[in-house]
C-alpha positions, 0 to 999 in steps of 0.5 A: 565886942572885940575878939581875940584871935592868938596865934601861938604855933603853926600857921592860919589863913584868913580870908575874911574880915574880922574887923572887930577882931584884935589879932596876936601872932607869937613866937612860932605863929604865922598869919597868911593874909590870902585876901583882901581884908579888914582887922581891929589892930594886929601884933607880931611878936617877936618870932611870929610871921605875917605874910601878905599875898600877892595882889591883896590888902590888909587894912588896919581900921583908923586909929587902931593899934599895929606892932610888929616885932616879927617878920613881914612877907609880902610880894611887890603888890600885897601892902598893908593899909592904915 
Protein backbone atom coordinates (compact mmCIF):
# COMPACT_ATOMS: atom_id res chain seq x y z
CA UNK A 1 0.00 0.00 0.00
CA UNK A 2 1.25 3.69 -0.91
CA UNK A 3 0.62 6.47 1.35
CA UNK A 4 -0.17 9.63 0.33
CA UNK A 5 1.40 12.57 2.26
CA UNK A 6 0.33 16.45 0.70
CA UNK A 7 1.50 19.15 1.85
CA UNK A 8 -0.26 22.19 1.01
CA UNK A 9 0.57 25.00 3.81
CA UNK A 10 3.08 25.44 6.29
CA UNK A 11 6.28 23.39 6.76
CA UNK A 12 6.81 19.76 8.11
CA UNK A 13 10.18 17.77 8.85
CA UNK A 14 10.89 14.03 8.45
CA UNK A 15 13.09 12.49 9.82
CA UNK A 16 12.24 9.02 9.09
CA UNK A 17 11.70 6.88 6.21
CA UNK A 18 8.36 6.67 4.35
CA UNK A 19 9.74 4.58 1.50
CA UNK A 20 6.11 3.63 0.53
CA UNK A 21 5.25 6.82 0.95
CA UNK A 22 4.41 9.09 -2.38
CA UNK A 23 5.27 12.72 -1.25
CA UNK A 24 3.29 16.26 -2.75
CA UNK A 25 4.65 19.67 -1.65
CA UNK A 26 1.95 22.45 -3.05
CA UNK A 27 2.08 25.99 -3.20
CA UNK A 28 2.75 27.58 0.10
CA UNK A 29 4.34 23.88 1.58
CA UNK A 30 7.58 23.14 2.41
CA UNK A 31 9.42 19.81 3.38
CA UNK A 32 12.44 19.88 5.58
CA UNK A 33 14.58 16.69 5.10
CA UNK A 34 16.30 16.72 8.51
CA UNK A 35 17.75 13.11 7.96
CA UNK A 36 18.85 10.65 6.13
CA UNK A 37 15.94 9.00 4.52
CA UNK A 38 14.06 6.86 1.76
CA UNK A 39 10.59 8.00 0.09
CA UNK A 40 8.49 6.53 -2.79
CA UNK A 41 8.47 9.34 -5.32
CA UNK A 42 8.34 13.19 -4.49
CA UNK A 43 6.65 16.22 -6.17
CA UNK A 44 7.23 20.04 -5.43
CA UNK A 45 4.68 21.88 -7.42
CA UNK A 46 5.07 25.15 -8.30
CA UNK A 47 5.52 27.10 -5.15
CA UNK A 48 6.13 24.53 -2.71
CA UNK A 49 9.82 24.37 -1.10
CA UNK A 50 11.82 21.30 -0.26
CA UNK A 51 14.95 22.00 1.77
CA UNK A 52 17.77 19.37 2.59
CA UNK A 53 19.87 19.61 5.41
CA UNK A 54 23.35 19.55 5.88
CA UNK A 55 25.23 16.59 5.89
CA UNK A 56 21.87 14.25 4.85
CA UNK A 57 20.29 12.34 2.22
CA UNK A 58 17.01 11.85 0.40
CA UNK A 59 17.05 8.93 -1.44
CA UNK A 60 14.06 8.37 -4.05
CA UNK A 61 13.56 4.20 -4.36
CA UNK A 62 14.80 3.16 -8.26
CA UNK A 63 12.48 3.60 -10.72
CA UNK A 64 10.18 5.79 -8.97
CA UNK A 65 8.90 9.17 -9.69
CA UNK A 66 10.47 12.98 -9.08
CA UNK A 67 9.05 16.50 -10.29
CA UNK A 68 10.23 19.47 -9.20
CA UNK A 69 8.53 22.66 -10.12
CA UNK A 70 9.32 24.35 -6.70
CA UNK A 71 12.38 25.44 -4.98
CA UNK A 72 15.37 23.13 -3.56
CA UNK A 73 17.45 24.25 -0.84
CA UNK A 74 20.36 22.13 0.27
CA UNK A 75 23.98 22.99 1.73
CA UNK A 76 27.11 21.69 -0.27
CA UNK A 77 26.88 18.44 1.43
CA UNK A 78 22.63 17.44 1.65
CA UNK A 79 21.92 15.68 -2.05
CA UNK A 80 19.33 13.80 -3.20
CA UNK A 81 20.03 10.47 -4.34
CA UNK A 82 17.94 8.57 -7.37
Amino acid sequence: MVLKTIIEGGSISISSNLTSSTITVKNGGTLNITENLSINSLTIETGGTLNIAAGKTLTINAGKQVTINGTVNYNTTGKIKL
